[in-house]
C-alpha positions in Angstrom: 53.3 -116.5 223.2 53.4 -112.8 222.3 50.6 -111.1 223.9 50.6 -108.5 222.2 49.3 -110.1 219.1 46.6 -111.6 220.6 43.1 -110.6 219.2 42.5 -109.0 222.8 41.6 -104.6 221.8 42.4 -101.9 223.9 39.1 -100.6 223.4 36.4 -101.9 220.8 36.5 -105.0 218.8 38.1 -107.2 216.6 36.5 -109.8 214.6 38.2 -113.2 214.4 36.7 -116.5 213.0 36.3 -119.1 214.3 36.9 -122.7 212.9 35.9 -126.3 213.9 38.4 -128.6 213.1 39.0 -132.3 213.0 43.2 -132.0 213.3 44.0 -128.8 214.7 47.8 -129.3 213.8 47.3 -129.8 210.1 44.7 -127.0 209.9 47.5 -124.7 211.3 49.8 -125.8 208.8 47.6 -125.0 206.3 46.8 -121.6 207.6 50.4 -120.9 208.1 52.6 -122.6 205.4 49.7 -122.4 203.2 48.3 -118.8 203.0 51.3 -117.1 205.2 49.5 -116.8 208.9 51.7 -115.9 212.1 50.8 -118.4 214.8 49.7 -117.0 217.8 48.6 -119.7 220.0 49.8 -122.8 218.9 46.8 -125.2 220.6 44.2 -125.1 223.0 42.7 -123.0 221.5 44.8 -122.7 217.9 45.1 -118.8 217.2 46.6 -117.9 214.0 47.1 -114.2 212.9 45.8 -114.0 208.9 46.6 -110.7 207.6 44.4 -108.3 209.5 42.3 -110.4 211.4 42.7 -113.7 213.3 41.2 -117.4 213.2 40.6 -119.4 215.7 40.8 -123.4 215.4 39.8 -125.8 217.9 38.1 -129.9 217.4 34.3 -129.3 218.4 32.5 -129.7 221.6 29.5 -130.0 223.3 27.5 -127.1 225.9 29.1 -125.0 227.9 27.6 -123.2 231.2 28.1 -119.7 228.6 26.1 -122.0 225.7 23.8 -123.7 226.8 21.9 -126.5 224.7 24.7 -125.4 221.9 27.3 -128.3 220.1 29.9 -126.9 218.1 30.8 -129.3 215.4 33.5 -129.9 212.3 32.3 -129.1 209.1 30.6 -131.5 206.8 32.3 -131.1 203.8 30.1 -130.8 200.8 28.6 -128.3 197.6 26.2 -126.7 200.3 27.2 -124.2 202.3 26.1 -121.3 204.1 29.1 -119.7 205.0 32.6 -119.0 204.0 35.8 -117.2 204.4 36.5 -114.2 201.7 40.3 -113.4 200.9 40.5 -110.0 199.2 44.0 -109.6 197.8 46.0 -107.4 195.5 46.5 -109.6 193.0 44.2 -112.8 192.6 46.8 -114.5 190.0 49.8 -114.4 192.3 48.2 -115.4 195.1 46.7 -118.3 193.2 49.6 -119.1 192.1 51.6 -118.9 195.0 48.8 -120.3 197.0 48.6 -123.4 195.1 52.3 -123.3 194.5 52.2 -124.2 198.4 49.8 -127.0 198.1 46.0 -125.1 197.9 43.5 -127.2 196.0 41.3 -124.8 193.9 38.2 -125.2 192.6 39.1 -123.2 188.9 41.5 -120.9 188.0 40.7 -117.3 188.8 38.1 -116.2 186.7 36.6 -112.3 185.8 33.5 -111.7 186.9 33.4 -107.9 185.7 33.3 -106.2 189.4 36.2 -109.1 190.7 38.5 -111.6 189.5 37.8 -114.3 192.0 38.5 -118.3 192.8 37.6 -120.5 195.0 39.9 -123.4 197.3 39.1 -125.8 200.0 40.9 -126.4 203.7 41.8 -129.4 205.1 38.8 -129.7 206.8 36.4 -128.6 203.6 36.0 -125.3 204.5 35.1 -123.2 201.4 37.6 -119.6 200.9 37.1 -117.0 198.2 40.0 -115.3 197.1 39.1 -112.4 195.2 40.6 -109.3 193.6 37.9 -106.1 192.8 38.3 -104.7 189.6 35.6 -103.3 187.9 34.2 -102.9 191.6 36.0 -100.1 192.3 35.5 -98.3 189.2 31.8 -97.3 189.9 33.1 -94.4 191.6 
């Protein structure tokens, strides 16, 4: 383990996510072969590096002295959600392509939305990911 590329700042913060997950190996795989993350802790808890910013995988559990009265659990997969990770990346059609290309299940194509270009995939545990590309976004000046 390198520690310098642990999510640990000098000062400050960083955010990180963290992720719930049934199989922690084959959500790393994903994370890794998948979208191109840099492991950083392989278990206990998982920490992958994802670009700029870090995710954190670990199976649930229940309260702890620091949470009290607070179980973490794995996501139900389903249409409802009420949170998600966002992927904003150069080009939406390569990395679709390359992304699925690797085994990523997406919901549609990318599609144009006017202010992004922007798809959707799954995990392996459900978990829903945007991946999308501002276009006519950035050209409100």
């Amino acid at each position: 383990m390198d520690k310098n590329k642990l999510p640990a700042p000098d000062e400050g913060f960083v955010v990180t996510q963290f992720l719930a997950v049934r199989d922690v190996a084959r959500s790393r795989e994903f994370y890794v072969d998948v979208l191109g993350g840099e492991v950083v802790v392989e278990e206990d808890p998982c920490i992958v590096r994802l670009a700029n910013s870090w995710l954190i995988m670990n199976p649930g559990g229940g309260p702890t002295a620091d949470k009290p009265g607070v179980t973490i659990v794995e996501h139900e997969v389903g249409d409802e959600v009420s949170s998600f990770l966002n992927l904003r990346v150069a080009d939406v059609a390569a990395s679709y392509e390359t992304w699925k290309a690797r085994g990523a299940e997406f919901l549609t194509p990318p599609i144009d939305r006017g202010a992004e270009i922007r798809c959707y995939m799954r995990d392996p545990d459900g978990y829903l990911i945007e991946v999308g590309q501002s276009t006519g976004l950035l050209d409100r000046g």
